[in-house]
C-alpha positions in Angstrom: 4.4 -23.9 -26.4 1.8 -21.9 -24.4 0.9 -18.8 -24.4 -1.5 -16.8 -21.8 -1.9 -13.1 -22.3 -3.6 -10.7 -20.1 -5.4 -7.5 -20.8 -4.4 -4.3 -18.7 -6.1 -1.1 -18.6 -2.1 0.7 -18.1 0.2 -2.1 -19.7 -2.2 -3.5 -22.4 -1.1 -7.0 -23.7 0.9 -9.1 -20.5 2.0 -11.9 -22.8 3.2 -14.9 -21.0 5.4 -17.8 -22.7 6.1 -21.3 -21.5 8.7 -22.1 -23.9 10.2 -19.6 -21.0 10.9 -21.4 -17.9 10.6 -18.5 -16.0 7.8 -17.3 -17.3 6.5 -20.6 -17.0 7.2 -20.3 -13.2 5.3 -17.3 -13.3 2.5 -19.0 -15.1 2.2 -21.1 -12.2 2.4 -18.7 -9.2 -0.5 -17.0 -11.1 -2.7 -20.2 -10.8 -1.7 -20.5 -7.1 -4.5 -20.6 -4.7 -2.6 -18.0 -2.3 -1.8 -15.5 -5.4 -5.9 -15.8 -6.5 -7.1 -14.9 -3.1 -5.1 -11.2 -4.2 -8.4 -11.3 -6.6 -10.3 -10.5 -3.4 -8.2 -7.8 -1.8 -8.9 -4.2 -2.6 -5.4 -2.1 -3.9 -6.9 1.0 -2.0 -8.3 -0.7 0.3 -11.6 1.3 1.6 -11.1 4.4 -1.2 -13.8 3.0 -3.0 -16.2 4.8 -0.4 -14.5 8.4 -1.6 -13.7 7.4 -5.4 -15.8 4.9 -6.7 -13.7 3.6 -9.4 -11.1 2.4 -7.0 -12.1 -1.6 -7.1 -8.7 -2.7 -8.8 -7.3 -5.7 -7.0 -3.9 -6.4 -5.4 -4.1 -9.8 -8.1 -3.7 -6.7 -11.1 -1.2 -5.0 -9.5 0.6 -7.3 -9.0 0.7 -8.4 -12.6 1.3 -4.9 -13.5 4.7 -5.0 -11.3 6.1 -8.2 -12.8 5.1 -7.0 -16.3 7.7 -3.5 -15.3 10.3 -5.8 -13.7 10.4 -7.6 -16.5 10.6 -4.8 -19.2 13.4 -3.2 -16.6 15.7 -6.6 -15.8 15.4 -7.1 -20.3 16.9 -3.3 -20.5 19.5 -3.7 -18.0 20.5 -6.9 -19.5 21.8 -5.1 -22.1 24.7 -3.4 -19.9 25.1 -6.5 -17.9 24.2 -9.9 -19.2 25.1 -12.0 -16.2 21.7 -10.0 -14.6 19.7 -13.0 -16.9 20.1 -15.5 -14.5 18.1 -13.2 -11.9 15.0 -13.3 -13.9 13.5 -16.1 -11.6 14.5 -14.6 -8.3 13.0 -10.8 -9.7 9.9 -12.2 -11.3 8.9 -14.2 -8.4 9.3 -11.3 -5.7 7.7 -8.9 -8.0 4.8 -11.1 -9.0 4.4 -11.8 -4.9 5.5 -9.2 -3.3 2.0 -8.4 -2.0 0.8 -12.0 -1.4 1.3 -11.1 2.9 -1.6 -8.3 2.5 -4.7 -8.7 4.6 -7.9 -7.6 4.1 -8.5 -3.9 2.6 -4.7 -4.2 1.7 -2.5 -1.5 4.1 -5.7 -0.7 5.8 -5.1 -4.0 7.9 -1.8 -3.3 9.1 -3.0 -0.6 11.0 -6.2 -2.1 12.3 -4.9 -5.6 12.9 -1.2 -4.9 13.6 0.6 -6.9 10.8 3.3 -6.4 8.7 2.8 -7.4 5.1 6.2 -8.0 3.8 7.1 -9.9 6.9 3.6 -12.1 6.1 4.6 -12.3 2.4 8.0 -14.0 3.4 6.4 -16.4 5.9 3.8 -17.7 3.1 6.3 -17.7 0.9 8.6 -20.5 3.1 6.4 -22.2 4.0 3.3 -22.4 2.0 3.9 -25.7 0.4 1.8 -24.7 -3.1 4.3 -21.5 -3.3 7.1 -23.2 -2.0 7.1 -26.1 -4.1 6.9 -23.9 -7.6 9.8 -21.7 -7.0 12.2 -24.8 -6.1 11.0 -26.4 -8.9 12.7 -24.4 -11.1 16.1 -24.3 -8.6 17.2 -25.2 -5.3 16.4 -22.6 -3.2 15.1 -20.0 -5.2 11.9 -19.8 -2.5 14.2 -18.8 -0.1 16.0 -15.6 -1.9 12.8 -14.3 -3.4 11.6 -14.6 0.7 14.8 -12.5 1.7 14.6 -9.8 -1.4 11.4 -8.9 0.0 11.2 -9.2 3.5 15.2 -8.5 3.9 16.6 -6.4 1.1 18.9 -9.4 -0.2 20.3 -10.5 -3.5 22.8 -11.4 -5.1 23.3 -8.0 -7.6 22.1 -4.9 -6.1 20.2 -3.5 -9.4 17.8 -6.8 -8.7 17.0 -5.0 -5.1 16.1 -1.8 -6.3 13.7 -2.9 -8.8 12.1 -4.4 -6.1 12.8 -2.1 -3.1 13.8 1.5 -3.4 12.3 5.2 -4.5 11.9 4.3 -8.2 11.1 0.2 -8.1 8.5 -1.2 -10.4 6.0 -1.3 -7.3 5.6 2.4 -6.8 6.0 2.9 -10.4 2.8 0.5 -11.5 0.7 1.6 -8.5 1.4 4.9 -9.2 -0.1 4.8 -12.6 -3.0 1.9 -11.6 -4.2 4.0 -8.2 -4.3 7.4 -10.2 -6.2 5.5 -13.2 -8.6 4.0 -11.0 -9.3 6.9 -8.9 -10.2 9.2 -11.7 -7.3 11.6 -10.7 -4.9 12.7 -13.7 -1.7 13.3 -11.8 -0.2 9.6 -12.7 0.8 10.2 -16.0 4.1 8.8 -15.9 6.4 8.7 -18.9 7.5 4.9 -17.9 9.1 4.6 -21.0 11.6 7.3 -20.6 12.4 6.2 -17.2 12.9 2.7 -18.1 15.3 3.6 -20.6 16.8 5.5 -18.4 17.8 3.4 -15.9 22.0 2.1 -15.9 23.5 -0.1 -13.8 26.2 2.4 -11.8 30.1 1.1 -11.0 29.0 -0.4 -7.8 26.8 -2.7 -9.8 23.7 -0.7 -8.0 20.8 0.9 -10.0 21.3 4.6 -11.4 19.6 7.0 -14.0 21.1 8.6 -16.8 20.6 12.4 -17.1 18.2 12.2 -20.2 15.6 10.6 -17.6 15.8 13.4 -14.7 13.0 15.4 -16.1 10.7 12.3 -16.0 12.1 10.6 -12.4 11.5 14.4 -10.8 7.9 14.4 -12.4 7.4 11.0 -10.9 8.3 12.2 -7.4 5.8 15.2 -7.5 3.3 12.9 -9.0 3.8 10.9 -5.7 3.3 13.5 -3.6 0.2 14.8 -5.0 -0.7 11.6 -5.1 -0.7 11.5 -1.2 -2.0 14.5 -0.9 -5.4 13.9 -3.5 -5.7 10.1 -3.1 -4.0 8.4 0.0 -4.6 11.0 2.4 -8.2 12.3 1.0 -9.6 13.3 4.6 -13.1 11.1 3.7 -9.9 8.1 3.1 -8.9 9.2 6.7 -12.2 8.7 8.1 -12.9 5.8 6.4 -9.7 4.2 7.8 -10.3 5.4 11.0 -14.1 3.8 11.6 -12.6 0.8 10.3 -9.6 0.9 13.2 -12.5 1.5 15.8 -14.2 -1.2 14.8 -12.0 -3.6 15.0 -10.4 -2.1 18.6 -14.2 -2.2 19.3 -14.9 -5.9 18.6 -11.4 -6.8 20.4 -12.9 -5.4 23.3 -15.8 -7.7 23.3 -15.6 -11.0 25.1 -15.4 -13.7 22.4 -18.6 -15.4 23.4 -20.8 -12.4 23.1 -19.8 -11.4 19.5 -20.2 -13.7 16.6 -17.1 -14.8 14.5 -16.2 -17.6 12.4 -12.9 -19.1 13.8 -10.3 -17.4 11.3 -11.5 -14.2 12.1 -11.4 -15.1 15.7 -7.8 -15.9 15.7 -7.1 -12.5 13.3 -9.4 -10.5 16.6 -7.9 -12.2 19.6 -4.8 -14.4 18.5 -3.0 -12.7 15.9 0.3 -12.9 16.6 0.4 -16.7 16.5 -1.9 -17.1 13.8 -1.2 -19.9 11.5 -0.3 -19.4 7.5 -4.0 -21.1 6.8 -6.0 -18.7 9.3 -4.2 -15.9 7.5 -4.7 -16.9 3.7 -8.3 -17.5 4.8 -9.4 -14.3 5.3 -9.9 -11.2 2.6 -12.4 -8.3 1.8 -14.8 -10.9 1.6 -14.4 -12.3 4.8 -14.1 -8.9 6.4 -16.7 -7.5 5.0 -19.2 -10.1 5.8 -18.6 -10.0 9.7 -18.9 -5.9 9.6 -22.6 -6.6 7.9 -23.2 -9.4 10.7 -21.9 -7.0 13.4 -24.4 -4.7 12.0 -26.9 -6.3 14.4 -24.2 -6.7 17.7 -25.5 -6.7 20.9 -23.2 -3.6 21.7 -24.0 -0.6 20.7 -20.8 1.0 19.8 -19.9 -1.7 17.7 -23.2 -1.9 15.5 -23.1 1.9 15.6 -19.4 1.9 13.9 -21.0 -0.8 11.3 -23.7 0.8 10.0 -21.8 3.8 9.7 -19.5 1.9 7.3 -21.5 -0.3 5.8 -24.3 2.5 4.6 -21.5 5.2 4.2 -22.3 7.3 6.9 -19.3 8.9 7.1 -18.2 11.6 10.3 -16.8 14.5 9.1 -12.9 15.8 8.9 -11.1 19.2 9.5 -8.1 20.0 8.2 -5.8 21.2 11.5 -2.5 20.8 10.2 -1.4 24.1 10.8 -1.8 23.9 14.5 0.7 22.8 17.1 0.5 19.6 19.0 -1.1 21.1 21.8 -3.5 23.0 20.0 -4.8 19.9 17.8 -5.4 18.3 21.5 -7.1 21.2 22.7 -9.3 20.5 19.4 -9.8 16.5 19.6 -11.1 17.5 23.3 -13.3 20.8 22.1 -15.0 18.3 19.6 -15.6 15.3 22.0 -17.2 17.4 24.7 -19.5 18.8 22.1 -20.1 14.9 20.9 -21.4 14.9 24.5 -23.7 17.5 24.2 -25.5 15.9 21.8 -25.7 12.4 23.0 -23.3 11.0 20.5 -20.6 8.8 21.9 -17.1 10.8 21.2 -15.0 6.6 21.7 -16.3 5.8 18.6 -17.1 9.4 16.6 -13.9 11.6 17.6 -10.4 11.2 16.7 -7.5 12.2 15.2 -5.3 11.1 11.9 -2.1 12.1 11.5 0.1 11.2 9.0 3.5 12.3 8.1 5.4 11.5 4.3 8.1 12.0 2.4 8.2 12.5 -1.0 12.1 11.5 -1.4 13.9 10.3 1.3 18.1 10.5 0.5 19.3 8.4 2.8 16.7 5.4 2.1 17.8 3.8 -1.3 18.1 7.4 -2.6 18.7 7.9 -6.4 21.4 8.5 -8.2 22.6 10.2 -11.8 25.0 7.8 -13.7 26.6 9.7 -17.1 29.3 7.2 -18.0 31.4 9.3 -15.8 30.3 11.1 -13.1 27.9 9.9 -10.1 25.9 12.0 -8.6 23.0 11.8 -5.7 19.6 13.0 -7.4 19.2 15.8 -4.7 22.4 17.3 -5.2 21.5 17.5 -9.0 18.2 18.6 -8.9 16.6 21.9 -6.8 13.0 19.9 -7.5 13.9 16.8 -5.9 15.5 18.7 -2.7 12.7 20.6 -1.9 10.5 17.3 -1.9 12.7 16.0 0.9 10.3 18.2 3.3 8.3 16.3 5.1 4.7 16.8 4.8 2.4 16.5 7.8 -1.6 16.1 7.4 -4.0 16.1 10.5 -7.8 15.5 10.3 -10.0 16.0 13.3 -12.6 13.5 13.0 -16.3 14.3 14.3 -19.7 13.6 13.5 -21.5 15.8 11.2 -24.5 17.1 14.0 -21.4 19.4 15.6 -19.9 20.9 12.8 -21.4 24.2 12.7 -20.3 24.6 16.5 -17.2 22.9 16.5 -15.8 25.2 13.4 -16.9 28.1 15.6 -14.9 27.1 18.5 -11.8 25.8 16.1 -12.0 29.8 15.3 -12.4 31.3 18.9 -9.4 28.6 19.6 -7.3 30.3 16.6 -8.0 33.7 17.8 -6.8 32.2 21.5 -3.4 31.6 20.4 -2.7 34.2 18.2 
C-alpha cells in the first residue's frame, strides 16, 4: 500500500491511500498533466496586485475541495450507505471541477469569453490522459463526473449539492483559502459544525439540521463580506478591467502586426473553435509572458495598457453606487472628457465595473432545515438569511489618477445637480 499526504495551510494532513481504489483514482488525476497545469493558474486571479499574499493556486484548491467532499460524502454515509458507491463519481468532479479555467482563473471568462465548467466537461470527455483514468476504475464514470459539473446530474441528489449549490465544498474551501491568503479575517468558518450538520432530507436531497444554522448563516455573511472586501476590492476592479482592455485591445490588432505564439493566437482570434490542446496550453505563465512582450507593441494603446499592468500602475476607482443609471453615465462621460483634457486616451483609461451579487439566492439550490420532522426553507427560518437575499450592487468609475482632483469636484457639482 501507498500512501501520499499533502500539507495544507486550512486542512492540514490530505492523506491519500491506494489500498483505496478511489483514492487511488484520485492519486492519479493528481499526477495528470491537465490537473498540474492548475499549479500555474492563480485562484484570485490578478488580486495579488491589491493583496499580495493572494498566490494560492487553482491545483490547492482544488485539493482542498476533494479533501471536504470527502469528509462530507464519509458523514452522510452514515444516514445512507448506498451514497458509498458515489465516492468515485464525487471525488473526481470535486478534485476537477476547476480543470476548464484559463488563465488568471474567472478573470478569463470575462476577457476571453469562456465558460469554465462547460471547458472542464469538454477536457474531461475527451482528454484521453483524464478520460482514460476515470473509466479505468468503471465504465463510464468520465462521462457522469462530466455531467455533475457541467449539467447538475447524478444519480442521488445529496452527491449534486456537494458539488453544486449554496453550501458545496467549493464555496466552503475557497471561502476559507481566499480569506487566508488575502490576509482578511472574515473566513473563519466553523467547517466542522457545518459538516456535521449536514442530513440527507426525505427527498434524498441535502439538508441541515438546526444545531448548524448559527454556523450556515455565519457562512453566508462571511460570503458577502467576502465580496464586498476581497472579490470586489475596487483596485480588483481595475485590475480586471486593464486586463479586459487589453485583451479587446490586442483583438483589434491585425494578427500580423502583433506578436503571438500560435495558442495564444487561436485564444485572441479563434476561440470558439479552439482545440482541447490550444486550451490546456495556455496559463498565467503563458499570459503573462505576451503582456511583458506587448510591453514593446507597435500600438500605443496596447503597450500603454501593459506597462500599466505589468509595473502596477494602476487608474484610480470611485465608488458611484448610489447613483442612478443615468447619472453613473453622466459620470463615465464627465471623466473621459477630462481624460481628454489632459491628453490621456479615455478607450483605454475610463470605464465602468458593475457588478451585482447575491448573498443567498432561494430559488437556486436554496437551503433547507431538516429536524427528523419538519422541513423547512432556510429563509423562512432565519431573519439573517432573508435579509441577505438583497441584492447588492457595486459600481467603480475607472479613471486615471492625473484627473482625480477635478473629476471628484465635478462627481459633487453632478450630486448637487440632481438633488
Amino acid at each position: 500500500m501507498t500512501t501520499r499526504t499533502y500539507y495544507d495551510p486550512l486542512h492540514q494532513s490530505i492523506t491519500l491511500k491506494s489500498s483505496l481504489p478511489e483514492e487511488k483514482m484520485v492519486m492519479e488525476l493528481i499526477d495528470s498533466s491537465p490537473f498540474q497545469r492548475l499549479r500555474r493558474i492563480k485562484q484570485l486571479g490578478p488580486a495579488y496586485l491589491t493583496f499580495h499574499g493572494a498566490e494560492s493556486s487553482r491545483f490547492t484548491h482544488s485539493l482542498g475541495v476533494f479533501h471536504l467532499a470527502r469528509r462530507a460524502i464519509n458523514h452522510l454515509s452514515e444516514f445512507d450507505s448506498r451514497l458509498k458507491k458515489y465516492k468515485f463519481i464525487l471525488y473526481g468532479a470535486a478534485l476537477l471541477h476547476d480543470l476548464g479555467h484559463g488563465p488568471l482563473s474567472h478573470t478569463s471568462e470575462e476577457i476571453f469569453k469562456i465558460n469554465h465548467e462547460m471547458w472542464t466537461g469538454k477536457i474531461i470527455n475527451s482528454n484521453q490522459e483524464i478520460n482514460n483514468i476515470l473509466n479505468r476504475y468503471g465504465n463510464g464514470i468520465a462521462k457522469e463526473v462530466a455531467d455533475l459539473i457541467q449539467s447538475r446530474h447524478a444519480p442521488e441528489k445529496s452527491i449534486i449539492s456537494l458539488i453544486s449549490s449554496q453550501l458545496d465544498c467549493d464555496r466552503l474551501d475557497y471561502l476559507m483559502r481566499d480569506s487566508y491568503t488575502t490576509g482578511a479575517r472574515y473566513g473563519q468558518l466553523d467547517i466542522d459544525r457545518i459538516i456535521s450538520a449536514m442530513v440527507i432530507a426525505p427527498d434524498g436531497d441535502l439538508a441541515i439540521h438546526p444545531k448548524g444554522l448559527m454556523a450556515v448563516e455565519h457562512y453566508l455573511v462571511i460570503r458577502n463580506l467576502m465580496y464586498r472586501s476581497v472579490y470586489n476590492h475596487r483596485l480588483n476592479e481595475v485590475c480586471n478591467w486593464l486586463l479586459e482592455q487589453i485583451i479587446k485591445t490586442a483583438r483589434r490588432i491585425d494578427p500580423k502586426k502583433i506578436w503571438a505564439d500560435q495558442n495564444m493566437y487561436q485564444w485572441l482570434w479563434n476561440h470558439e473553435e479552439m482545440s482541447i490542446e490550444n486550451f490546456l496550453s495556455n496559463d498565467d505563465v503563458v499570459t503573462g509572458y505576451h503582456i511583458h512582450q506587448w510591453q514593446n507593441s507597435s500600438s500605443h494603446q496596447l503597450s500603454n495598457l501593459c506597462k500599466r499592468f505589468i509595473n502596477r500602475n494602476l487608474l484610480k476607482a470611485l465608488n458611484i453606487s448610489f447613483f442612478s443609471l443615468e447619472k453613473r453615465l453622466e459620470a463615465l462621460a464627465i471623466a473621459r472628457n477630462l481624460a481628454e483634457k489632459y491628453c490621456i486616451e479615455p478607450d483605454i483609461s475610463c470605464g465602468l465595473r458593475e457588478q451585482i451579487v447575491k448573498s443567498y439566492h432561494p430559488y437556486k439550490y436554496g437551503l433547507r432545515l431538516w429536524d427528523g420532522e419538519k422541513l423547512q426553507a432556510l429563509e423562512k427560518v432565519s431573519p439573517l438569511v432573508e435579509r441577505l437575499i438583497e441584492p447588492n450592487q457595486s459600481s467603480w468609475l475607472i479613471y486615471p489618477k492625473e484627473i482625480d482632483s477635478k473629476l471628484k469636484m465635478e462627481i459633487e457639482m453632478l450630486e448637487i445637480k440632481y438633488h
